[in-house]
FIFI-75851 format. One line per 4 residues: number of its first residue (from 1); their letters; for each residue x, z, y of C-alpha. Coordinates in nm, 4 decimals, always signed. Layout:
BEGIN
NUM = A = X,Z,Y; ...
END
This chain:
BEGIN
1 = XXXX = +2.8449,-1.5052,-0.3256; +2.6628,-1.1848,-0.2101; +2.8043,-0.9823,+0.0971; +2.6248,-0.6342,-0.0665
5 = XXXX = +2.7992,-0.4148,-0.2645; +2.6598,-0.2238,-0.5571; +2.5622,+0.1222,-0.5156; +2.8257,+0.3638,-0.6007
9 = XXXX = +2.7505,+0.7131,-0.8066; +2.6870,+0.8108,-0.4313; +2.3499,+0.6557,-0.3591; +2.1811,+0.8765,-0.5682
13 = XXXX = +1.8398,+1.0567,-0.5014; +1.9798,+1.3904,-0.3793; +1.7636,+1.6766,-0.2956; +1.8463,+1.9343,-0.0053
17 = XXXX = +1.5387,+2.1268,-0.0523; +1.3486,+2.0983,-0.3408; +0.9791,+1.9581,-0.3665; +1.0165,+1.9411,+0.0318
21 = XXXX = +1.2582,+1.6935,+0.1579; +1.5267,+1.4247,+0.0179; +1.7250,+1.1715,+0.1005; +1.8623,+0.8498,-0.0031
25 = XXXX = +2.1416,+0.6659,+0.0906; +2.2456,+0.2792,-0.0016; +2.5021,+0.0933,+0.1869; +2.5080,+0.3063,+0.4802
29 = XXXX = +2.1538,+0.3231,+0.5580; +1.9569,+0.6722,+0.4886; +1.6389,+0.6474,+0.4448; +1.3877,+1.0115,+0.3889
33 = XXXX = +1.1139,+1.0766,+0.2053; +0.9681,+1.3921,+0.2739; +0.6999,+1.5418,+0.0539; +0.4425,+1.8285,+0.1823
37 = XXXX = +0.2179,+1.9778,-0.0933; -0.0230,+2.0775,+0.1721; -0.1163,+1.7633,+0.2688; -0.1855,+1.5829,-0.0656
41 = XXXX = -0.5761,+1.5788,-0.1513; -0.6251,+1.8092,-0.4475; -0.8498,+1.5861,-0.6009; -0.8507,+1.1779,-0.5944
45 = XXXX = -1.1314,+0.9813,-0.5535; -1.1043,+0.6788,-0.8481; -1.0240,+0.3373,-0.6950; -1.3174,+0.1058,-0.6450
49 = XXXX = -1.1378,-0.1858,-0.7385; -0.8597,-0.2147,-0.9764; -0.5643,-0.4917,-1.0377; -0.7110,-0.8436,-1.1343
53 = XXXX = -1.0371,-0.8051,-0.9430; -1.1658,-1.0719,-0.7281; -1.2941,-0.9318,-0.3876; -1.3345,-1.0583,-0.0097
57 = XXXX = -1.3590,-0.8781,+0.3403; -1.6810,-0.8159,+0.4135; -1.8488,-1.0992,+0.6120; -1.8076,-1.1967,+0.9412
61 = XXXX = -1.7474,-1.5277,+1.1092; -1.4727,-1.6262,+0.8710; -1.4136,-1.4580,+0.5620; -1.0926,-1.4111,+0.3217
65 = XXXX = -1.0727,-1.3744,-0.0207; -0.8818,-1.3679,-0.3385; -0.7531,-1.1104,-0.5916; -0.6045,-0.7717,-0.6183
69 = XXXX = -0.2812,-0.7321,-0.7448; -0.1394,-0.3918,-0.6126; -0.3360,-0.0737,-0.4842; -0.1737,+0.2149,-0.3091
73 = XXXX = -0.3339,+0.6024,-0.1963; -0.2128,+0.6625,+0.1282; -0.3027,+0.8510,+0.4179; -0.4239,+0.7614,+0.7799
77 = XXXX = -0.4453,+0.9409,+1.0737; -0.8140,+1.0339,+1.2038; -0.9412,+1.1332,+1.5805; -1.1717,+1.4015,+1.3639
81 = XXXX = -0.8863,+1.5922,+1.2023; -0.5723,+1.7177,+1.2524; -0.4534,+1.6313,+0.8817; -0.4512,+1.2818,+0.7469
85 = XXXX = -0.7225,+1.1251,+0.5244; -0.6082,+0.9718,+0.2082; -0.7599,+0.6251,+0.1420; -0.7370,+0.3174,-0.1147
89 = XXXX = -0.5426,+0.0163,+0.0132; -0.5384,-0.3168,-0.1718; -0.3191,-0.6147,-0.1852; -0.5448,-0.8554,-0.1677
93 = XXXX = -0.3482,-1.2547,-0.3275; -0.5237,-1.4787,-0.1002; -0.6804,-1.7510,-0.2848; -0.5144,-2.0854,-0.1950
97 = XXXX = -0.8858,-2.2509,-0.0163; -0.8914,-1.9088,+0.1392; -0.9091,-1.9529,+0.5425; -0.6065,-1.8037,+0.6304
101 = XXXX = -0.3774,-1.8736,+0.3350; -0.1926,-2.1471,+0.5361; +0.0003,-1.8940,+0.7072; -0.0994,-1.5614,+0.5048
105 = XXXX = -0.0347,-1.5233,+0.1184; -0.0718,-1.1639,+0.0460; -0.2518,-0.9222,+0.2799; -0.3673,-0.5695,+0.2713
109 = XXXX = -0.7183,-0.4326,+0.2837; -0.8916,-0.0531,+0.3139; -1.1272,-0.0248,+0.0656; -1.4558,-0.0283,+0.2503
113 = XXXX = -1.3182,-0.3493,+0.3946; -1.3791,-0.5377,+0.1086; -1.6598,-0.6286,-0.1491; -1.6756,-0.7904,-0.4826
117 = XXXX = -1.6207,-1.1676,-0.4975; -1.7442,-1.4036,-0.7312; -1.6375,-1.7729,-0.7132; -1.9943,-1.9533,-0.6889
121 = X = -2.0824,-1.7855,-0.3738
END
């Protein structure tokens, strides 16, 4: 038996300014997602890597590996500008002889993190 309650008419998406800010609410938590035109890229650079590919970090003293099964465009914060950069982020399935999959299964990667991974390496 389940202690949540399902959302009433209420939780809707509702919109107090349009194509600027809205909010959610579900079982008393809010939760906002605000949306600024003027800092979306105009352009997007393709992904390097898409869902299914096998890839590892790049080398060092121990390496993960395994394959990408989601990929996200989100932005990061630089020293060099005032407005965020907009990257590629993978989740990256660990592979189960992977290093650190006895305590990791998933984990995320930046895109110049990793590198294309072939199984008789």
């Amino acid at each position: 038996m389940s202690n949540i309650d399902p959302p009433s008419r209420t939780d809707r998406l509702q919109s107090s300014a349009p194509h600027r800010e809205r909010q959610a609410a579900w079982h008393n938590r809010e939760l906002t997602l605000v949306y600024n035109s003027g800092e979306f890229p105009d352009a997007i650079q393709q992904p390097k890597y898409t869902i299914g590919d096998r890839c590892r970090w790049i080398p060092m003293t121990t390496t993960d590996w395994g394959t990408i099964i989601g990929q996200v465009f989100a932005p990061v914060e630089t020293s060099q500008s005032l407005s965020p950069q907009w990257i590629w982020f993978y989740l990256v399935l660990l592979d189960p002889d992977s290093p650190s999959r006895p305590w990791v299964i998933t984990d995320w990667a930046e895109e110049n993190d990793l590198e294309q991974f072939q199984a008789s390496e």
